[in-house]
Structure formats: C-alpha cells, structure tokens
PyMOL commands that place a pseudoatom at each C-alpha (Angstrom):
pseudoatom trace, name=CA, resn=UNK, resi=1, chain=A, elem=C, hetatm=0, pos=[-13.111, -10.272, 4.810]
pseudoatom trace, name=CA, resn=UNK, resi=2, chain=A, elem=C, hetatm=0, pos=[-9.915, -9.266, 4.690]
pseudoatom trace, name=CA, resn=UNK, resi=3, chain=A, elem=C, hetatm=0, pos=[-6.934, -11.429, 4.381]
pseudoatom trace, name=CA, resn=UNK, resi=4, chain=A, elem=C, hetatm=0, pos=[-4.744, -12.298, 7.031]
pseudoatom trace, name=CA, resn=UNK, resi=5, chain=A, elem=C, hetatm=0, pos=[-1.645, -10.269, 7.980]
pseudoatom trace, name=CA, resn=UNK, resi=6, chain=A, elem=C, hetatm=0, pos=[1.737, -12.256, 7.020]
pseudoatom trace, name=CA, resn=UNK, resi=7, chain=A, elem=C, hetatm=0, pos=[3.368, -12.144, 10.255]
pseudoatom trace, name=CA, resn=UNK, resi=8, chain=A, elem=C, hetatm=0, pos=[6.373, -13.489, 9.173]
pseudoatom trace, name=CA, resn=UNK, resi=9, chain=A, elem=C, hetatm=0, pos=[7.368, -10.523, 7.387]
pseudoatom trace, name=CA, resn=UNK, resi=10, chain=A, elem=C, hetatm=0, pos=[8.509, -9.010, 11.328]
pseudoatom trace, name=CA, resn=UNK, resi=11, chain=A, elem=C, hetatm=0, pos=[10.928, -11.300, 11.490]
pseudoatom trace, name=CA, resn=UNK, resi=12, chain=A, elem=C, hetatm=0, pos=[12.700, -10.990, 8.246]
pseudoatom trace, name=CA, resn=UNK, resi=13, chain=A, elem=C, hetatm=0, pos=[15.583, -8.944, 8.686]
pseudoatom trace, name=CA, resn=UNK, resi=14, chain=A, elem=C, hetatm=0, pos=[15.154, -7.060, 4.986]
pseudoatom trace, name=CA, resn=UNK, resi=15, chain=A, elem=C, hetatm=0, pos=[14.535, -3.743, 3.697]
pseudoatom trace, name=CA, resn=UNK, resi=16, chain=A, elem=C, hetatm=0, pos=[11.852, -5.211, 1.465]
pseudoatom trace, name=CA, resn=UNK, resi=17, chain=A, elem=C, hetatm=0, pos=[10.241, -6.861, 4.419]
pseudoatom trace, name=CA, resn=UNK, resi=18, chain=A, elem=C, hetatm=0, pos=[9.970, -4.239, 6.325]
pseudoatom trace, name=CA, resn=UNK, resi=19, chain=A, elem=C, hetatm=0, pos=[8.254, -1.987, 3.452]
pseudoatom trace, name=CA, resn=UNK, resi=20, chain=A, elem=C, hetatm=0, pos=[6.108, -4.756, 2.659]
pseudoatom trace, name=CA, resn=UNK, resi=21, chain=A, elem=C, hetatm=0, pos=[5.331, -5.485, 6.060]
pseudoatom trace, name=CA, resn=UNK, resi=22, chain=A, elem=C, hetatm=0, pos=[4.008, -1.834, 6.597]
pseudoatom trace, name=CA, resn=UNK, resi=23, chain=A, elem=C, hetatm=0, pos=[2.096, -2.170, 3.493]
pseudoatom trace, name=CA, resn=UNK, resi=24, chain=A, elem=C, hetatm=0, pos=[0.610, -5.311, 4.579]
pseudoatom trace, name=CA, resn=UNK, resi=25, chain=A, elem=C, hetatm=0, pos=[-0.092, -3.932, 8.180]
pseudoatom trace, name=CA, resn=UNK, resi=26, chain=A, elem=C, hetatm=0, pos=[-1.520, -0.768, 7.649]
pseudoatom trace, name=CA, resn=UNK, resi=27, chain=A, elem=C, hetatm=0, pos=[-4.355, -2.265, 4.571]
pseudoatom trace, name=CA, resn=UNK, resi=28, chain=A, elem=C, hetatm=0, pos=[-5.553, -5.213, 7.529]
pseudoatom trace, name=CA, resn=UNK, resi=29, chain=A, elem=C, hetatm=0, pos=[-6.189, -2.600, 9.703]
pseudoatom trace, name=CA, resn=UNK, resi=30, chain=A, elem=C, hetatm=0, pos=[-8.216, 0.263, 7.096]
pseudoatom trace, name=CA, resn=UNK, resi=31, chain=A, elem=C, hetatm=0, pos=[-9.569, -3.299, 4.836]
pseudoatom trace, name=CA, resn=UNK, resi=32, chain=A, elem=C, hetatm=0, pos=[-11.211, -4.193, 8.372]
pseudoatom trace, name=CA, resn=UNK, resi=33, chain=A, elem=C, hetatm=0, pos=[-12.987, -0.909, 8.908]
pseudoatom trace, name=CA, resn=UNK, resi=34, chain=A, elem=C, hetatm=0, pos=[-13.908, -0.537, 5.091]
pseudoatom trace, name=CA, resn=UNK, resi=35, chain=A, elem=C, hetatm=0, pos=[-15.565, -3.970, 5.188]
pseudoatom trace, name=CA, resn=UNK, resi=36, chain=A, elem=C, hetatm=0, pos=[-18.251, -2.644, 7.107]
pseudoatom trace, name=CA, resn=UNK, resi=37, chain=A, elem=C, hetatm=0, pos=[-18.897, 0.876, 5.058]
pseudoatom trace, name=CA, resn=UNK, resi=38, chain=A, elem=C, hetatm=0, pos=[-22.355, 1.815, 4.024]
pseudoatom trace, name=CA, resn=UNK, resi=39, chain=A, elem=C, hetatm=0, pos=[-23.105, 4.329, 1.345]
pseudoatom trace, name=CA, resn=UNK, resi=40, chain=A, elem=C, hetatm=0, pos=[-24.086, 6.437, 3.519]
pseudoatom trace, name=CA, resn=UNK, resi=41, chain=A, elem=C, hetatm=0, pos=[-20.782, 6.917, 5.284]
pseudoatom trace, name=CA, resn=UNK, resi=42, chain=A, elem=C, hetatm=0, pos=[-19.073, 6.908, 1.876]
pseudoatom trace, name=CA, resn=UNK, resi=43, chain=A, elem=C, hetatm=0, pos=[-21.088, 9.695, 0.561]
pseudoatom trace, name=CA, resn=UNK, resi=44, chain=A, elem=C, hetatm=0, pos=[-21.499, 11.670, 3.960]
pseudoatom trace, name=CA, resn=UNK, resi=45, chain=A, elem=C, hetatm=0, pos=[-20.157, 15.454, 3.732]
pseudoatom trace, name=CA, resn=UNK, resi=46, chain=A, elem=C, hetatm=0, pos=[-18.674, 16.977, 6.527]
pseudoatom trace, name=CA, resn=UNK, resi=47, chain=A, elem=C, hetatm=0, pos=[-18.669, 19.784, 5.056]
pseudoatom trace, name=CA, resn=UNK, resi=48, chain=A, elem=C, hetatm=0, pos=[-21.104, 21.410, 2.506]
pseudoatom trace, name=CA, resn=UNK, resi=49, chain=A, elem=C, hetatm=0, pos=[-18.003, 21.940, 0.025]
pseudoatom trace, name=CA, resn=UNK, resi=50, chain=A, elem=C, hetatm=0, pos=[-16.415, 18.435, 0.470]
pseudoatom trace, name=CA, resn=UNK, resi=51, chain=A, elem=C, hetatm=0, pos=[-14.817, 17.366, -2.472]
pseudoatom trace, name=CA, resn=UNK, resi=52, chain=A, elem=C, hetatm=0, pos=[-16.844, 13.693, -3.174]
pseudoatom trace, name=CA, resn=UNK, resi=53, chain=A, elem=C, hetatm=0, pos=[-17.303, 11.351, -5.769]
pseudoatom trace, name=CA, resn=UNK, resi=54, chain=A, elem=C, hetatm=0, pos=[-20.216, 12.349, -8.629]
pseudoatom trace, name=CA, resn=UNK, resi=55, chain=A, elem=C, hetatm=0, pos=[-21.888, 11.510, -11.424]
pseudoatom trace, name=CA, resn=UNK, resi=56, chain=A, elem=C, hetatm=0, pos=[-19.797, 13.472, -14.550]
pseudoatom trace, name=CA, resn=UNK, resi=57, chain=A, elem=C, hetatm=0, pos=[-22.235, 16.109, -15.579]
pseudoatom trace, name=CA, resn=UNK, resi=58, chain=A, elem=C, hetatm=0, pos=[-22.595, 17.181, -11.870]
pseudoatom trace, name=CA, resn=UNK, resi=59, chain=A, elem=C, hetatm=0, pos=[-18.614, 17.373, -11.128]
pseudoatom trace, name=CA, resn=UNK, resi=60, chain=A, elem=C, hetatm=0, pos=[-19.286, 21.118, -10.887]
pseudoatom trace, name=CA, resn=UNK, resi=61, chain=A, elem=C, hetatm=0, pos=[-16.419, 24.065, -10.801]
pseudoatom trace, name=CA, resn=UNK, resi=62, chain=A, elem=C, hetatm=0, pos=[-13.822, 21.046, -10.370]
pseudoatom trace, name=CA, resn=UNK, resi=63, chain=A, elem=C, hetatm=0, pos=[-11.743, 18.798, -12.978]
pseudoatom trace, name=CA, resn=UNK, resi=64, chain=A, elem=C, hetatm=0, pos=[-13.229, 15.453, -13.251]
pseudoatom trace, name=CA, resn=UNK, resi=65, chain=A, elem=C, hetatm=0, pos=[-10.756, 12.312, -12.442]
pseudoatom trace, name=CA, resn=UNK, resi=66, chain=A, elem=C, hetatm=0, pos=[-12.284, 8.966, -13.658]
pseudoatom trace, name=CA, resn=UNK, resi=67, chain=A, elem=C, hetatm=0, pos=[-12.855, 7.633, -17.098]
pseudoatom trace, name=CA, resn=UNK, resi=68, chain=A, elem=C, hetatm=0, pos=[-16.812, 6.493, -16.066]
pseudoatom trace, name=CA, resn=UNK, resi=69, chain=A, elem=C, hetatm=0, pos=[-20.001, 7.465, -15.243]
pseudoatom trace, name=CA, resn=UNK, resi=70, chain=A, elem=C, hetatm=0, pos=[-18.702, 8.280, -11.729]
pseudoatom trace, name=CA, resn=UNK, resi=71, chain=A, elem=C, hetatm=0, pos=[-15.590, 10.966, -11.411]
pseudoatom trace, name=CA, resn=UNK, resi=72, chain=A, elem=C, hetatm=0, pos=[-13.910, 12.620, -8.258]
pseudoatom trace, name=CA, resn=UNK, resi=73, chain=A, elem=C, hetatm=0, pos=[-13.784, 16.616, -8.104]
pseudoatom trace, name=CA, resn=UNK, resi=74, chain=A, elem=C, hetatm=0, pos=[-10.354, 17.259, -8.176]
pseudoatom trace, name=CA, resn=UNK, resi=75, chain=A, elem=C, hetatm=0, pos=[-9.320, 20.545, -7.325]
pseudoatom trace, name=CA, resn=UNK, resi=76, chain=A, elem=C, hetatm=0, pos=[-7.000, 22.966, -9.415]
pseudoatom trace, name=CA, resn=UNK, resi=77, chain=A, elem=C, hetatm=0, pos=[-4.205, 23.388, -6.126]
pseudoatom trace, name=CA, resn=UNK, resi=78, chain=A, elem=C, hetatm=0, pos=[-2.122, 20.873, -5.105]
pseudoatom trace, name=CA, resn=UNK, resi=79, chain=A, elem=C, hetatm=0, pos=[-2.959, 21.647, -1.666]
pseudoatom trace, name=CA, resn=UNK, resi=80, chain=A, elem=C, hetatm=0, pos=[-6.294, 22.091, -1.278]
pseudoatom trace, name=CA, resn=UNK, resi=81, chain=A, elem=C, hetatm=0, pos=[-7.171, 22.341, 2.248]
pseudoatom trace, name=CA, resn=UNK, resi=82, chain=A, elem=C, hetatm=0, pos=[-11.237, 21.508, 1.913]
pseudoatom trace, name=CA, resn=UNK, resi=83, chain=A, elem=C, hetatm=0, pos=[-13.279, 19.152, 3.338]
pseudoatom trace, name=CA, resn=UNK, resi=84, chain=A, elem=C, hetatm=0, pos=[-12.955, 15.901, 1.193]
pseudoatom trace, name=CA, resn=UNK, resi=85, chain=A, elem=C, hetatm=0, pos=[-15.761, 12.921, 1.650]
pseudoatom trace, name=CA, resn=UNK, resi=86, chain=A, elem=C, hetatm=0, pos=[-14.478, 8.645, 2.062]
pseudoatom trace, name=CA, resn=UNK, resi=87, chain=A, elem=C, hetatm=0, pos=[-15.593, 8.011, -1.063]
pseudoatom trace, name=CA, resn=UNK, resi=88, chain=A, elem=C, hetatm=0, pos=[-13.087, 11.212, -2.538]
pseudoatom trace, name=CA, resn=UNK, resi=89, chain=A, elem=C, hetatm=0, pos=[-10.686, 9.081, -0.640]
pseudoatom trace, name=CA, resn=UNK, resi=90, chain=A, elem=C, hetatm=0, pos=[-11.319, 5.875, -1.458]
pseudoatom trace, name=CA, resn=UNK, resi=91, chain=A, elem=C, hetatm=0, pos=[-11.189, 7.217, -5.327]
pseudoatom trace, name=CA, resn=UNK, resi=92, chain=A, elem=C, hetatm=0, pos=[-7.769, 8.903, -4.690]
pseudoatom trace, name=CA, resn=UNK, resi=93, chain=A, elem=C, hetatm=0, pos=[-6.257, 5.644, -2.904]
pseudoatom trace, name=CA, resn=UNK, resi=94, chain=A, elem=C, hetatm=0, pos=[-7.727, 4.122, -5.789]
pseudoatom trace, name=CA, resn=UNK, resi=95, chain=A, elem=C, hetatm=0, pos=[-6.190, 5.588, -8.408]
pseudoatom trace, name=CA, resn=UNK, resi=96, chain=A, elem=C, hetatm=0, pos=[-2.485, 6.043, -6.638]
pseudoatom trace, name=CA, resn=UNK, resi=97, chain=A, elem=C, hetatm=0, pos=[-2.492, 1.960, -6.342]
pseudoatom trace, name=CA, resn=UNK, resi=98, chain=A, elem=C, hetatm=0, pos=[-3.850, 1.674, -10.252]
pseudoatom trace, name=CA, resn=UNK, resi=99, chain=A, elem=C, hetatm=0, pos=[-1.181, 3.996, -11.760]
pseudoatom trace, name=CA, resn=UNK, resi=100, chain=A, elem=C, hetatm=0, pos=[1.419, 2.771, -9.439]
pseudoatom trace, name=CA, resn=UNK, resi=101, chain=A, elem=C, hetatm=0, pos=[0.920, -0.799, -10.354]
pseudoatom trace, name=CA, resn=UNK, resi=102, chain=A, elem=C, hetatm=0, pos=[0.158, -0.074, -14.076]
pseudoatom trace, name=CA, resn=UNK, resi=103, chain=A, elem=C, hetatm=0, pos=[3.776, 1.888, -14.565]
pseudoatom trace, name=CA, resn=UNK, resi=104, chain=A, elem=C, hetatm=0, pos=[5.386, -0.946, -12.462]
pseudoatom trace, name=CA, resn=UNK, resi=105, chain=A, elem=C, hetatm=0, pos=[4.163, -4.074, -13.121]
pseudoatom trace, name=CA, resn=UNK, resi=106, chain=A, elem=C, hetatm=0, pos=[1.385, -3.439, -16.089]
pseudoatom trace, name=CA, resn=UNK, resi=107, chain=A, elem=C, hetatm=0, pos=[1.846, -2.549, -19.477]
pseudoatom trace, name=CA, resn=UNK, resi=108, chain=A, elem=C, hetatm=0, pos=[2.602, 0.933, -18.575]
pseudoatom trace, name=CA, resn=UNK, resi=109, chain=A, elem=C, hetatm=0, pos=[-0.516, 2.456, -21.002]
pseudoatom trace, name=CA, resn=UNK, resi=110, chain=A, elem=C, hetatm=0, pos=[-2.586, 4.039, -18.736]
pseudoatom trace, name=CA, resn=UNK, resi=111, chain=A, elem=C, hetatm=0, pos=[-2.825, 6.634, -15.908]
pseudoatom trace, name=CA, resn=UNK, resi=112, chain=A, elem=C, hetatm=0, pos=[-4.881, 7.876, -12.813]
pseudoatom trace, name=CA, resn=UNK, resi=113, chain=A, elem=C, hetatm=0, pos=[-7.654, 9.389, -15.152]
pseudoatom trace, name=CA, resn=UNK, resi=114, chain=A, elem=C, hetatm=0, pos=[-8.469, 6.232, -16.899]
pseudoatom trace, name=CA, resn=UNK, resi=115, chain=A, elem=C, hetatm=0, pos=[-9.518, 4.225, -13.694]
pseudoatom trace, name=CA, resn=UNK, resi=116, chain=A, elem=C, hetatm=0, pos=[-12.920, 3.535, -12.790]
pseudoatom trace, name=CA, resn=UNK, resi=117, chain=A, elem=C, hetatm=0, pos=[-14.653, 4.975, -10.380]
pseudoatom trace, name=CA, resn=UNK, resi=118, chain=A, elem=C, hetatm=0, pos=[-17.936, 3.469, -8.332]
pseudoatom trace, name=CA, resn=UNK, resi=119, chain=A, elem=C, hetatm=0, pos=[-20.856, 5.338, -7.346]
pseudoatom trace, name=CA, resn=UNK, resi=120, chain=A, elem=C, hetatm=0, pos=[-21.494, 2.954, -4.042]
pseudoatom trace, name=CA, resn=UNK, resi=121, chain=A, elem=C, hetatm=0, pos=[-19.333, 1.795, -1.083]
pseudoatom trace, name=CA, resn=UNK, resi=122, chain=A, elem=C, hetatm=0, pos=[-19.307, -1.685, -2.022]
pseudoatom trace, name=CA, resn=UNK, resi=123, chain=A, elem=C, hetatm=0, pos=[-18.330, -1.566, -5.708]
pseudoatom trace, name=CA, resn=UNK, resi=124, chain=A, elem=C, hetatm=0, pos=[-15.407, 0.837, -4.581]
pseudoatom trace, name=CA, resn=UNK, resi=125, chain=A, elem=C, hetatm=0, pos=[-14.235, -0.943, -1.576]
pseudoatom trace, name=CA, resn=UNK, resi=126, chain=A, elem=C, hetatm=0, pos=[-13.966, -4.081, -4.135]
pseudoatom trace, name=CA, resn=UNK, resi=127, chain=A, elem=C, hetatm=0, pos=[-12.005, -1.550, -6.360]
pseudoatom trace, name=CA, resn=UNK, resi=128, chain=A, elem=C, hetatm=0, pos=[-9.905, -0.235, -4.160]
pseudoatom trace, name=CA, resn=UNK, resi=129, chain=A, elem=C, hetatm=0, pos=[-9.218, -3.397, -2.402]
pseudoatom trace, name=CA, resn=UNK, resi=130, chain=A, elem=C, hetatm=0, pos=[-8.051, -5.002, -6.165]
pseudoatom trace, name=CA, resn=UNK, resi=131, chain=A, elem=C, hetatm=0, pos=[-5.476, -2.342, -6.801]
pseudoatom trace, name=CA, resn=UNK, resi=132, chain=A, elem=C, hetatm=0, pos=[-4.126, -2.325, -3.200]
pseudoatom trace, name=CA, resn=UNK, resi=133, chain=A, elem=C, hetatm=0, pos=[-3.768, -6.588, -3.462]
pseudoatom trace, name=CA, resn=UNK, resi=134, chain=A, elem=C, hetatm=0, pos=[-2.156, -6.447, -7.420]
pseudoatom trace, name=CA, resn=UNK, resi=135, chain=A, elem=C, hetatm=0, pos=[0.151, -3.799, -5.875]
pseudoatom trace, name=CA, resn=UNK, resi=136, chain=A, elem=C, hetatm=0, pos=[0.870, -6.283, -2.642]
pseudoatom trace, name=CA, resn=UNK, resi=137, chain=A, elem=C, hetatm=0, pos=[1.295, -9.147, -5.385]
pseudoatom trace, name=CA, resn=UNK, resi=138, chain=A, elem=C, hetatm=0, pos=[3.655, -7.479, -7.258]
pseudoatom trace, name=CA, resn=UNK, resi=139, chain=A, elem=C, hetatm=0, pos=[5.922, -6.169, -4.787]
pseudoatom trace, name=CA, resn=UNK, resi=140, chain=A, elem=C, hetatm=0, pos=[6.321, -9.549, -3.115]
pseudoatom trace, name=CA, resn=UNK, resi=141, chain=A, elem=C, hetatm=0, pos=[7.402, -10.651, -6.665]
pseudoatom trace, name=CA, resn=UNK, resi=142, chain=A, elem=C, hetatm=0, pos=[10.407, -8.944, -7.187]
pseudoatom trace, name=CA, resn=UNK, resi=143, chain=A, elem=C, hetatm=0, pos=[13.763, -9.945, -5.424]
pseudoatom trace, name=CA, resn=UNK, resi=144, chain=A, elem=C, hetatm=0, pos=[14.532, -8.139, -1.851]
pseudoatom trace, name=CA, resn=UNK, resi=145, chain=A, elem=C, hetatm=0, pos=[17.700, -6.030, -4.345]
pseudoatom trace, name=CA, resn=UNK, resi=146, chain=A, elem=C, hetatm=0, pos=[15.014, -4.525, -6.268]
pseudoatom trace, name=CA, resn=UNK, resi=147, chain=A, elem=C, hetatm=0, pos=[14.178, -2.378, -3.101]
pseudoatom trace, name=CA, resn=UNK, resi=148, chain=A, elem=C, hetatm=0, pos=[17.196, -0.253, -4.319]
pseudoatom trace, name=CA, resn=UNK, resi=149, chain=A, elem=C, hetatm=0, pos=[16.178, -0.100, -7.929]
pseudoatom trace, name=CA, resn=UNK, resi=150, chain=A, elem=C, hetatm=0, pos=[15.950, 3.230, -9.557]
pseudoatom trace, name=CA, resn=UNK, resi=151, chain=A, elem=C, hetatm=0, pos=[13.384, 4.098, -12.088]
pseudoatom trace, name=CA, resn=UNK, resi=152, chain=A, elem=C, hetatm=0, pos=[11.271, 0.454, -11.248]
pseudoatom trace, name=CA, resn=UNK, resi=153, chain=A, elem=C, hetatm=0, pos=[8.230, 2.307, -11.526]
pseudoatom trace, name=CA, resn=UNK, resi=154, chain=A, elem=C, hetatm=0, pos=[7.852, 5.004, -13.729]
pseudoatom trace, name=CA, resn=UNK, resi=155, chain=A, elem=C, hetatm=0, pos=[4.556, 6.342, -12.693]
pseudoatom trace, name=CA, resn=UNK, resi=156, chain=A, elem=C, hetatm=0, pos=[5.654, 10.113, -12.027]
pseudoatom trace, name=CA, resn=UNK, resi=157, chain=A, elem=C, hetatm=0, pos=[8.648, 11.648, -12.402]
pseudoatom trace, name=CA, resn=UNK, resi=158, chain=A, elem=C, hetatm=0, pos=[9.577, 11.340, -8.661]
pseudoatom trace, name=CA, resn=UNK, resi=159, chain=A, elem=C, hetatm=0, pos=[9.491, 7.393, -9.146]
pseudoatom trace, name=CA, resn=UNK, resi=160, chain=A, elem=C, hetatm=0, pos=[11.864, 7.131, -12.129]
pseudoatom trace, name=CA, resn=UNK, resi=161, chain=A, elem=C, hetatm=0, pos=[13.871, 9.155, -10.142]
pseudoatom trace, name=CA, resn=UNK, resi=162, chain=A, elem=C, hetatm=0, pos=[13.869, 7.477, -6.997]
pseudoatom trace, name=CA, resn=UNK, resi=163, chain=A, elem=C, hetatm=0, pos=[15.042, 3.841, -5.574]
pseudoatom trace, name=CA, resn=UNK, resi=164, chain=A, elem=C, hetatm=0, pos=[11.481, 1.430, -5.229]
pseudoatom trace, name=CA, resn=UNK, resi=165, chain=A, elem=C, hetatm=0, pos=[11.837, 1.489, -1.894]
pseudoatom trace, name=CA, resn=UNK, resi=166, chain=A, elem=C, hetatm=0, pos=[10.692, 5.205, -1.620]
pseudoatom trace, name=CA, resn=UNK, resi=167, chain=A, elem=C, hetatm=0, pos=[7.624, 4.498, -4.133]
pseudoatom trace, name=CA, resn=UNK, resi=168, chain=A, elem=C, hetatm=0, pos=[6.608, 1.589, -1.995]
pseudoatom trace, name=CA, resn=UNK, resi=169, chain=A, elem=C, hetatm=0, pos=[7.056, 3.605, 1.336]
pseudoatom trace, name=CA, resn=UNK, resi=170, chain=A, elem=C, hetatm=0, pos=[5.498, 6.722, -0.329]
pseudoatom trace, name=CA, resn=UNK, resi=171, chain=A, elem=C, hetatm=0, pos=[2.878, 5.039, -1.377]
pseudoatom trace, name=CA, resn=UNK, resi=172, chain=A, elem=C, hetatm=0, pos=[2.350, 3.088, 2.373]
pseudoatom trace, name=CA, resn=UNK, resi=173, chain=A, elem=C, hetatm=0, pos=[2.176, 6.889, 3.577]
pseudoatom trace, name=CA, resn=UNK, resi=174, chain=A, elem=C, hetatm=0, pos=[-0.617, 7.772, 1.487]
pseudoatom trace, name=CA, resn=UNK, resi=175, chain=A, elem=C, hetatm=0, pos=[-2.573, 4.560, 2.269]
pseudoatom trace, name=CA, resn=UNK, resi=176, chain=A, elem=C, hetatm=0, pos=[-1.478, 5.326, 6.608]
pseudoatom trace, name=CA, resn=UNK, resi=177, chain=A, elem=C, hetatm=0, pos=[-2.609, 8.860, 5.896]
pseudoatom trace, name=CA, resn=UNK, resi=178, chain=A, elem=C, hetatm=0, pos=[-5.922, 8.489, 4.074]
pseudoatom trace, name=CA, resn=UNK, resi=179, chain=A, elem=C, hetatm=0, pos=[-6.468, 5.598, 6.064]
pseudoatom trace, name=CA, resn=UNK, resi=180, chain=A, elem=C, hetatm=0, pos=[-6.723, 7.587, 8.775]
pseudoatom trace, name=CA, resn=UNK, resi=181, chain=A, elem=C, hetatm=0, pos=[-8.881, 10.267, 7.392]
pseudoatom trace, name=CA, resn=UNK, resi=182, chain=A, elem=C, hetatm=0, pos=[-11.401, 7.412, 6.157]
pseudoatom trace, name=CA, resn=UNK, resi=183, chain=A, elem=C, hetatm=0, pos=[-11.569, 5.768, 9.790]
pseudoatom trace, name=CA, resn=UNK, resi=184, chain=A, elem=C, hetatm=0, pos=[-11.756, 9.574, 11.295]
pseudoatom trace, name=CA, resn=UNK, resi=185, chain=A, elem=C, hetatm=0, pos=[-14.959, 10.286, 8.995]
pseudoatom trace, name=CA, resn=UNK, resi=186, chain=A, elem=C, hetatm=0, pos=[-16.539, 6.974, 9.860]
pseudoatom trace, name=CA, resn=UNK, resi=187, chain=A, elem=C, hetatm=0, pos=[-15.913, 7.856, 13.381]
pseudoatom trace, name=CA, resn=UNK, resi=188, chain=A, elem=C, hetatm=0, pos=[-17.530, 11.674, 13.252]
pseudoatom trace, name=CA, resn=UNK, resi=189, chain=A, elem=C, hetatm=0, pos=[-20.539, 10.085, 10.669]
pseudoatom trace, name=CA, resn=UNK, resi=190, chain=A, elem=C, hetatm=0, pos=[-21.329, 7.767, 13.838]
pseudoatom trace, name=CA, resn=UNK, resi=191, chain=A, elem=C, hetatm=0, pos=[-21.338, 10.373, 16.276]
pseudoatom trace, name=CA, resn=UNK, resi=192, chain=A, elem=C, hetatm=0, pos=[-23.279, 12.793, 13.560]
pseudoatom trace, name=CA, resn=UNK, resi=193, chain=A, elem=C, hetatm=0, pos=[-26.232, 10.141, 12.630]
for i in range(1, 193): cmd.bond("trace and resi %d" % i, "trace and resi %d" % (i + 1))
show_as sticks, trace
zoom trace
C-alpha cells in the first residue's frame, strides 16, 4: 500500500516544496492504481506492434534496455510514435528514477542499461516503486538552496546543465505523463477483457 501523501508540503511556502510536493502527489495517485496491476494488464498490447517488456533473445528488430533476463524494446527514434505496453512503461519510469538517483545521490557508476528489469507486474511495481521512494528520499535530503543548484545531478547532459529544480520537475513530468498512459491502458484493458 502506498504511503501516505505529506500534506504539509502545501503549506510550505518553498520552491523545493512545491517540486517535492508534485512528486509526492502525482506517485500516491499512479502507486494506488499500480497496487492493484495483474500481469495481464502489464503485458496487454494494444496494439500488435507495442513496444513491451521481453525476454532478451526475443527483443526482436529493437535495441534491448536492461542488463537481465528481461529487456524493454527500445526503438532507434527518439520519437517513436507506436503503441507501447504498462510494463514498457513501467521499465522506462524505471530506469529514468535509477539513473537519476544513481548520478545524484549514488556513486554515479551506472546508467539506464544496467537496471533490472522484471518479467511480472509485481516484481516491477516493487522495482519501480524502490527507485521512485530512493529518489523521494534523496530529494527531501538536500537543503531547500539546492533547488537552484547547477550540475546536482549529472545524469545527462541536460542535468549538469540545468538548476535541480528542472531535473526534479522534469522528471515529475515524465512520472504525470506515463502515469497517465499506465492508468489509460488499465482503463481500455478493462473495457477490452
């Protein structure tokens, strides 16, 4: 079950706050949903060239992110427009916390390809749910001036270059956006079953 929302954070008049409290918001809201996620939701297709979450030696005509058993296709273009499954998503979410955390608060050794990847809703919720909570962790660490830090993380190029404030609300994007995707799919795989 997901942990309870720190509503405190809305009344703290802080840049930090507020960027924390989005954070914080938005992963009650998709952690509720994904608590109840079956495999078959996570591996539904709603499309029949869905990008998804495979064994390695099945990953097809795509690049293979994951350092496991289990990889996501990743496509070649940065903007793909296909089809993509929740458990694609859950791996991308996945990996963005991991690498963000590991080049901001971890020892800064590893990137997206080296995470593990989970061949079952449950093992990847847990996953996902880790990287999402050391990410939480750490940001509620630092000191509200580190909001304005340049370089904090140094995941990508765009971080270093960037105050930690942008990372952090980048990264809330990502988690609002996919978020939204996942709960969509869940939606359309209960109308479709």
């Amino acid at each position: 079950m997901p942990e309870a929302f720190d509503w405190e954070l809305l009344h703290r008049p802080s840049a930090m706050a507020m960027v924390r409290g989005q954070l914080g918001f938005s992963w009650m809201v998709l952690s509720g949903r994904l608590a109840r996620l079956t495999d078959e939701e996570y591996f539904w297709r709603p499309g029949d060239e869905a990008l998804t979450v495979v064994r390695r030696h099945v990953a097809g005509r795509y690049r293979s992110l994951g350092s496991g058993e289990w990889v996501a296709q990743w496509p070649d273009e940065p903007d793909h427009r296909g089809p993509r499954t929740i458990a694609w998503l859950i791996a991308h979410l996945t990996e963005t916390f991991f690498e963000r955390w590991e080049w901001t608060f971890g020892p800064k050794e590893q990137g997206r390809g080296d995470i593990t990847l989970h061949g079952n809703a449950r093992d990847a919720v847990a996953w996902l749910t880790h990287w999402v909570e050391a990410w939480q962790d750490g940001i509620a660490s630092l000191p509200e001036e580190y909001v304005a830090t340049v370089g904090l993380s140094q995941a990508t190029a765009l971080d270093a270059e960037e105050p930690f404030g942008h990372v952090v609300l980048r990264l809330n994007r990502e988690l609002i956006h996919h978020g939204s995707e996942i709960m969509t799919l869940q939606d359309l795989y209960g109308v479709a079953a």
